[in-house]
C-alpha positions, 0 to 999 in steps of 0.5 A: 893299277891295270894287271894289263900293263906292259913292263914298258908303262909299269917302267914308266911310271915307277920312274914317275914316282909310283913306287907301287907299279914296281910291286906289280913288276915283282908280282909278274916276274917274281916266280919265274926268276926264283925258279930260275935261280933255283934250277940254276944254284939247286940252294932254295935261300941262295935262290930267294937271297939272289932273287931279293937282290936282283929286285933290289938292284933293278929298281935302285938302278931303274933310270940306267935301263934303256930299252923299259920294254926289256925289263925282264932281260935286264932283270935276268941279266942282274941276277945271273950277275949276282950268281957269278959273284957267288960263284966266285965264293969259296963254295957253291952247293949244289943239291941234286934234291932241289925242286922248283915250284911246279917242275917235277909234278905229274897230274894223276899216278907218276909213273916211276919210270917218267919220275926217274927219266925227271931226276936223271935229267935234273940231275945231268943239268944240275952237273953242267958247267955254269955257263950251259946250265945258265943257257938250257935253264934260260931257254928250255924252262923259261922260253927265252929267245936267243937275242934275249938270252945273249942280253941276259948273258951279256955274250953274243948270240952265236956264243949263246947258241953254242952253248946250248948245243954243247949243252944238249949235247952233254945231256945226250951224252949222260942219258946214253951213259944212263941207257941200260945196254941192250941185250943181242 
């Protein structure tokens, strides 16, 4: 098994019979979905429970993917899935404490004001409404293009769009409310 292989030919030839090119697409996808899952639910065994999930179903549901060059939207797409029916569960928690592998370390000294500017903006995400969460988490800490956004969504590109806006929008807003006034 060649690491340089495309998402396209491990599809491929999981859909062939080999089982273990499904391992490497979990090896090349695993951290960065957790970590969205984590940012998103702020619930670490929410996170590795959905994540579980989210490659259990791709790969049960394999030969339904169309496009195998969009494996990682469509795996994306499964486990934003998967958040909304936990979502629709009497209680999702939400813990401001949450911290995703790497998010939140600073090389050398951290400076307290940068440390409280990451806590306030965690914080100020964490309080968005589900569906702008999913967009500036999907944009901002995972480099999604918006015609892939739309796909994991399942929403249109100008809805994706407009979430995000209204998104950053709303962080503004909190950081003014959190900006000391000025003295005159």
């Amino acid at each position: 098994m060649k690491p340089t292989e495309t998402d396209r030919q491990l599809v491929e030839r999981v859909l062939d019979g080999n089982a273990e090119a499904f391992n490497l697409l979990v090896w090349r996808w695993q951290r960065q979905l957790f970590n969205f899952l984590l940012r998103f639910t702020g619930n670490r065994e929410l996170a590795q429970d959905i994540c579980q999930e989210a490659f259990l179903q791709s790969y049960v549901r394999l030969k339904d993917l169309r496009d195998k060059e969009k494996f990682v939207s469509w795996l994306f797409r499964i486990a934003v899935n998967l958040c909304r029916s936990e979502q629709r569960r009497p209680t999702l928690p939400m813990q401001d404490a949450a911290e995703p592998d790497g998010i939140g370390q600073m090389p050398g000294q951290i400076r307290s004001d940068a440390r409280e500017m990451q806590l306030t903006l965690r914080c100020l995400i964490a309080r968005l409404d589900p569906e702008l969460r999913k967009v500036v988490l999907l944009r901002v800490f995972h480099g999604f293009q918006f015609d892939e956004m739309a796909i994991i969504l399942d929403s249109p590109v100008s809805t994706v769009k407009s979430r995000l806006y209204r998104a950053f929008e709303e962080i503004r807003a909190g950081l003014e409310r959190q900006r000391p006034p000025s003295a005159s």
